[in-house]
C-alpha positions in Angstrom: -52.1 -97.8 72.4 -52.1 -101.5 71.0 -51.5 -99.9 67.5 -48.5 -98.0 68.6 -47.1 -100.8 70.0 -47.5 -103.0 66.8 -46.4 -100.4 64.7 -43.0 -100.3 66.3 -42.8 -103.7 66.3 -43.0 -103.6 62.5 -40.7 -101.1 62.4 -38.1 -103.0 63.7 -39.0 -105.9 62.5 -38.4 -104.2 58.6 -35.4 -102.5 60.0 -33.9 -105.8 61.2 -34.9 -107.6 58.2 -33.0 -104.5 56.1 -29.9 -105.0 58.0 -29.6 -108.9 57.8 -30.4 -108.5 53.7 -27.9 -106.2 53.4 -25.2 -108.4 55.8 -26.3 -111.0 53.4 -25.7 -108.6 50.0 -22.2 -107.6 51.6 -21.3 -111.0 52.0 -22.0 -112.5 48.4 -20.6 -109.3 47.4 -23.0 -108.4 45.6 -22.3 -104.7 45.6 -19.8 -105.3 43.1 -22.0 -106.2 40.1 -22.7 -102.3 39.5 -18.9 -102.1 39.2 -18.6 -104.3 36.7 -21.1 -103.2 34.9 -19.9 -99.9 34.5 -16.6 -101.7 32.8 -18.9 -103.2 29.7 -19.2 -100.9 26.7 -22.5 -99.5 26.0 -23.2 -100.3 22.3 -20.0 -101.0 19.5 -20.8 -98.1 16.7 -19.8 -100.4 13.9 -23.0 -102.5 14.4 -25.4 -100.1 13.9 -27.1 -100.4 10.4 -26.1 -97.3 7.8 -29.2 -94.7 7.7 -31.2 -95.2 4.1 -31.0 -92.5 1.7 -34.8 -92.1 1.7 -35.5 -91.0 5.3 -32.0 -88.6 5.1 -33.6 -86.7 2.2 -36.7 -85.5 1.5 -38.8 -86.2 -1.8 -39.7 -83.5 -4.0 -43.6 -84.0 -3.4 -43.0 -82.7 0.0 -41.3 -79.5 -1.0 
């Protein structure tokens, strides 16, 4: 019986302490920052380096 009645109390106590962090998250708006970073481009195309002609085609040894 004593371990049902401390595993309830660290249920809620885990439960409590989810609801005050997430207060806390809503506050600082915090949920935003996904958001924004959906609005940031993923890599610019022009800064990749060009492929070298050596790894495109394959030498004649390996034919």
């Amino acid at each position: 019986m004593n371990v049902l009645v401390l595993q309830v109390f660290v249920s809620l106590m885990l439960v409590a302490s989810s609801v005050l962090l997430f207060a806390y998250s809503v506050r600082h708006r915090d949920h935003e920052h996904a958001d924004r970073l959906a609005l940031f481009p993923l890599e610019d195309d022009s800064a990749r380096p060009a492929p070298s002609t050596s790894e495109s085609k394959p030498s004649a040894s390996q034919e």
